[in-house]
N, C-alpha and C positions, 0 to 999 in steps of 0.2 A: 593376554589381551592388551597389557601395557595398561598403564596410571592414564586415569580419567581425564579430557580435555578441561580447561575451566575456562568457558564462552566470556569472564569477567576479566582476561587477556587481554591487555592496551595493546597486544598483536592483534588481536581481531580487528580493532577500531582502526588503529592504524596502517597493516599489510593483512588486508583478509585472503586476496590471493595466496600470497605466501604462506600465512596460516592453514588456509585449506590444503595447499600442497602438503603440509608438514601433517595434519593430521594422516590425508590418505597414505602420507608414508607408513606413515606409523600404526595406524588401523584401517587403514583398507575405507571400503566407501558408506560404511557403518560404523558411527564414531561413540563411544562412551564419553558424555560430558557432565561436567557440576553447570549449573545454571548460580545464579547468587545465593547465598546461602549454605553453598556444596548440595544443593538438591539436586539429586542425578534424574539423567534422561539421555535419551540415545537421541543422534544427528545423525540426519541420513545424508550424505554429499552426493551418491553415485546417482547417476539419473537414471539407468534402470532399475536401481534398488527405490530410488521416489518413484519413478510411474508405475510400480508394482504395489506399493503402499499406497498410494492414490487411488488407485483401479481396483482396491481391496477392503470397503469399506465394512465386510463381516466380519475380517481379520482385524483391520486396522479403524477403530470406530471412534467417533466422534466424538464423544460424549466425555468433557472432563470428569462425568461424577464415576467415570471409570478407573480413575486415576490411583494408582496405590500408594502415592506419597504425601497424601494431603496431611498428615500427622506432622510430618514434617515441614511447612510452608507455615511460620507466624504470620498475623495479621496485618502485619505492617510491609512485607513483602513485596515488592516495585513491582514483580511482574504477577501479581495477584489478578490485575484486571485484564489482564490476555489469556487468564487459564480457569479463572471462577466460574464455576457452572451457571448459564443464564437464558433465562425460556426466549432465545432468538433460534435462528436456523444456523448460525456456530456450534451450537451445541446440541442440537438434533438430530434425530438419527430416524431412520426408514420414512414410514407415512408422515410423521411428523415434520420431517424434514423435507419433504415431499411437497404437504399442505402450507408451510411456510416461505418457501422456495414459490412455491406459484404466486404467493400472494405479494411479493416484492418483486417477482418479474411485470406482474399485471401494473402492479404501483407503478410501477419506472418506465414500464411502458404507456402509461397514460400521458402522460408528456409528448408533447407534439416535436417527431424531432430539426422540424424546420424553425419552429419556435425557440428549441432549444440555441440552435445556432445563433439564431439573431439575438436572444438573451445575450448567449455567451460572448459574441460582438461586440455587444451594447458595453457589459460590463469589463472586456479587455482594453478597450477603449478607454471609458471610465480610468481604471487604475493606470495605462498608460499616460492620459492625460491630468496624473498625478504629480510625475516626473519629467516627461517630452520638455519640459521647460529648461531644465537645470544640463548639465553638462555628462550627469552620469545617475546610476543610482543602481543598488542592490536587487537584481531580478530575482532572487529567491524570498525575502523577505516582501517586497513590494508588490513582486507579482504572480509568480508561480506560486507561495505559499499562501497565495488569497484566492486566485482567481477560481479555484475548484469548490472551495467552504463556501463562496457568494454563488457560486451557481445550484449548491446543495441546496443552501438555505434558502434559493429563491425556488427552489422546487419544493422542499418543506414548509412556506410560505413565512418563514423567519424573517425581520427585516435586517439591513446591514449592519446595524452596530451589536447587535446579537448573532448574528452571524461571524462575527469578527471576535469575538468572546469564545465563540464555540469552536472558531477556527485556535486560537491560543490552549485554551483549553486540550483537543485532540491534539498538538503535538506536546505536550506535557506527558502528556499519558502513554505516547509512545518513543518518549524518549525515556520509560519505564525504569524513572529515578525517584527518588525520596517521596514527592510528591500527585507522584501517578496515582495514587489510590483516591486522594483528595477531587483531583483533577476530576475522574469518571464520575467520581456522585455528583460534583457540580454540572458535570452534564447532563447525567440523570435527571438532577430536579430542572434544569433546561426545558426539555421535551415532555415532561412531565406537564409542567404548565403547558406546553403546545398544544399537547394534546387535549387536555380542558378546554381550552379554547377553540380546539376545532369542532370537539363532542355539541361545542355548544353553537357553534355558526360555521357549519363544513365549507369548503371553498375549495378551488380548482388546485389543490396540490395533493404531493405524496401523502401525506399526514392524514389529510381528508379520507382519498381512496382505499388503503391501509383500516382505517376504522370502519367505511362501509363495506369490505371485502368478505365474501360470506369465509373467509379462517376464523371470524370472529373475533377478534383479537382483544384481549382484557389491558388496561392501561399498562399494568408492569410487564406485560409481555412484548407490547407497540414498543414501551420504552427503551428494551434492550434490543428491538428489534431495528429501531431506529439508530440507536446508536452502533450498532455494527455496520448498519449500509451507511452511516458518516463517514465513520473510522474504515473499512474498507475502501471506499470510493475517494475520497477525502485525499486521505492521506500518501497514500501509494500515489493519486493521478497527480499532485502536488511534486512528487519527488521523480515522477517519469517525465513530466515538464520538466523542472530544474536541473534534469540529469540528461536530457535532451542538450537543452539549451547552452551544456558545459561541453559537451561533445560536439554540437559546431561551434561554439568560437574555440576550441581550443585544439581541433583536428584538422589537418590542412583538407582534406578530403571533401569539407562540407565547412569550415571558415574561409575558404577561398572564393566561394558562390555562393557567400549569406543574401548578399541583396538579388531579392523575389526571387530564392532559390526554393520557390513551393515545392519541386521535384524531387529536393533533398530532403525532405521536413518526415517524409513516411519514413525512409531510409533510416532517418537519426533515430526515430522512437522506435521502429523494430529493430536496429543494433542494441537500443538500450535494453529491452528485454532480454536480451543474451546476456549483456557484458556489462550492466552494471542495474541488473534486476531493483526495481524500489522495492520488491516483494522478499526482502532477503531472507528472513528466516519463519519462519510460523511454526505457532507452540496452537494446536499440534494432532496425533492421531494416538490412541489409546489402545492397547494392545488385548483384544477381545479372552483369549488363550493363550498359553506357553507358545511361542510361533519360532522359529529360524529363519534370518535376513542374513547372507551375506555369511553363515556359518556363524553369525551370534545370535545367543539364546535372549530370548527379550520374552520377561515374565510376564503374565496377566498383569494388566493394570498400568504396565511402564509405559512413561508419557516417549514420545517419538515424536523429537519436533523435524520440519519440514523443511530441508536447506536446499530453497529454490533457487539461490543466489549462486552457491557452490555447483547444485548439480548440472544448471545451462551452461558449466562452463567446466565441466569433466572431459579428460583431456581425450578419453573413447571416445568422445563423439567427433574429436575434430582430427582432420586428417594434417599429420606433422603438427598438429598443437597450433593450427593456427585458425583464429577467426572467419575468414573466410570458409572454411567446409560448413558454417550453420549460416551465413550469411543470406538472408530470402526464405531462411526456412521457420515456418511458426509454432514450431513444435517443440518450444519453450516450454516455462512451466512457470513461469511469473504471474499467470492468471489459475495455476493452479489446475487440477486435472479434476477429472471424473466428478462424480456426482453432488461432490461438495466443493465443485470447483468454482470460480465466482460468477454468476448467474447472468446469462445472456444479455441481459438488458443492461445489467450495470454496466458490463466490458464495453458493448457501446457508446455507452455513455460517455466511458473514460477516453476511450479513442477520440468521439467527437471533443470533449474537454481538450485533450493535448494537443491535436491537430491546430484546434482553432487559435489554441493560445499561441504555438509558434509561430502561424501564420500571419495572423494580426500584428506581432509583435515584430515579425520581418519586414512586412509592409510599411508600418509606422516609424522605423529607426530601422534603415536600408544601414545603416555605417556601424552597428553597432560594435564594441569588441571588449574584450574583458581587459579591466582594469590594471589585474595583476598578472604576471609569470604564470602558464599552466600548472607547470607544479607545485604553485600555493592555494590553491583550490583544496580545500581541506573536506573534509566525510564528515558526517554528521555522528556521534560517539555510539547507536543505538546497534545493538545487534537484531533487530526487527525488519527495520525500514535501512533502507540505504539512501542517502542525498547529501548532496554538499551545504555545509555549515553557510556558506554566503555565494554571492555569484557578483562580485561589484564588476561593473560597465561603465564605460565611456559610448556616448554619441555624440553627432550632434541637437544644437538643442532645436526644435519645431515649436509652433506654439498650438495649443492645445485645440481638440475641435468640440467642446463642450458638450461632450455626450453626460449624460444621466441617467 
């Protein structure tokens, strides 16, 4: 079967193409790997062996408390809070997951989505007219890695300088380093207070709806329920902005028609779901029974994380190995498959999130262009998420239209 991959490879972070080709060389589209710590687990690259796992939730279940290696995971462990069992719909399984699943489609649907727009307007504007003064400035930091956390919070009814706390906070936690474990209970006790606050004067957001929803939902359960539709929505739509917005200034296809190139803007964010997923890795599906994937044996309980990243871009699916044969087509796996796959309402959401933000941000700085050399655009060190560490820009400068 050949020596186990270790995902804690500065090949991953640095050539994960390359890396992914090296593993399927070597084990095929089922990969034996150590996670930190040398805790093992299988990596699925091949995309038919994921959408068979996906599509598979009696085989391949949900539920970390299935997991056979918790003896092995000390307490201090970085990616503890991506795998700890916790009563949200990550870690629910049939009716449970069922009854949870509805009641965060309902939540997110209560949101008006012309509202939503004009919101998300309001506040790209705002952060835009943070910088439009100055000659240039960091669109991942200033603006893609905010503009999603302020539209959350303004739907969880959080105001912005708490929102911007929670926003720092979720990328600590998913850049699943020293301090990630610190990170999630300070969010915890976050929402925690929210939710006292809403129990006690309900108001027109998710927070509210969510506690009146007949799931009935007890405080620690809202809690971890909330913090996953953050961290899911949050952070991915963050990094499919920023990973958008790296691929037209720095591809001639779609840098050469930035200004009020609205036509290009769908174009950029479903390449990005192919070829450079924010959804890269997820930990993961749990192995119900002794089962066979790909002719390896994966015992009861082995965790099987989910390499959405690698398998959009498995060289079976593309004809001559090239981009174009998935090109227009939606049958990615960035929003994840089947039944636990990211819940209607949120994908909406994030579509209208990234849309808007490009669009506004093309409208407002028609000239804009990256600062540095394409190929010093650096990835962000996480094997989770995928985005680039900065995105610095030049434009010119406008002055601002004092939106609030």
């Amino acid at each position: 079967m050949g020596e186990p991959v270790r995902l804690y490879d500065d090949r991953f972070n640095t050539d994960p193409d390359g890396f992914y080709r090296q593993m399927r060389a070597d084990h095929g589209p089922v990969v034996p790997v150590l996670m930190e710590g040398d805790v093992p687990a299988w990596l699925v690259i091949g995309y038919r062996e994921l959408h068979h796992v996906l599509s598979s939730p009696d085989v391949f279940a949900r539920s970390p408390r299935r997991w056979n290696a918790w003896d092995r995971v000390p307490r201090d462990w970085p990616l503890l809070p991506v795998l700890v069992p916790l009563p949200n719909l990550l870690s629910a399984e049939g009716e449970e997951h069922r009854r949870r699943t509805a009641a965060v489609n309902d939540a997110l649907d209560g949101a008006d989505p012309h509202e939503l727009r004009t919101v998300l307007t309001r506040l790209a504007d705002r952060l835009i007219d943070g910088f439009c003064a100055s000659t240039g400035t960091d669109l991942r930091t200033q603006y893609a890695q905010r503009l999603p956390s302020l539209l959350l919070c303004w739907m969880y009814g959080l105001d912005d300088d708490r929102g911007e706390a929670v926003t720092t906070l979720m990328s600590t936690m998913f850049d699943a380093g020293p301090d990630s474990v610190g990170a999630h209970a300070e969010i915890a006790a976050e929402f925690a207070e929210l939710i006292a606050a809403r129990r006690a004067e309900p108001g027109p957001d998710v927070v509210s709806r969510m506690i009146a929803h007949p799931a009935d939902y007890g405080d620690e359960d809202l809690v971890a329920e909330l913090v996953a539709i953050m961290g899911g929505a949050h952070q991915t739509t963050a990094e499919w902005i920023g990973n958008a917005l790296r691929l037209m200034l720095t591809d001639d296809r779609f840098s050469a028609s930035m200004s009020g190139a609205r036509s290009s803007v769908g174009e950029a964010l479903a390449e990005v779901l192919w070829e450079d997923s924010p959804s890269q890795m997820n930990a993961g599906r749990f192995a119900a029974h002794d089962v066979e994937l790909d002719g390896k044996l994966i015992r009861k309980g082995d965790l099987v994380l989910l390499g959405f990243a690698a398998a959009n871009k498995d060289p079976r699916l593309r004809v001559g190995g090239h981009a174009e044969a998935v090109r227009g087509n939606h049958a990615h796996l960035s929003f994840s498959h089947g039944e636990h796959g990211c819940p209607h309402a949120a994908r909406g959401i994030a579509e209208t999130m990234a849309v808007t933000a490009v669009e506004v941000l093309l409208d407002r700085l028609p000239d804009v262009e990256l600062a540095i050399p394409a190929e010093q655009v650096r990835w962000r060190p996480s094997p989770w998420v995928r985005g680039v560490v900065s995105l610095p820009v030049t434009f010119t400068p406008t002055p601002p239209r004092g939106v609030h």
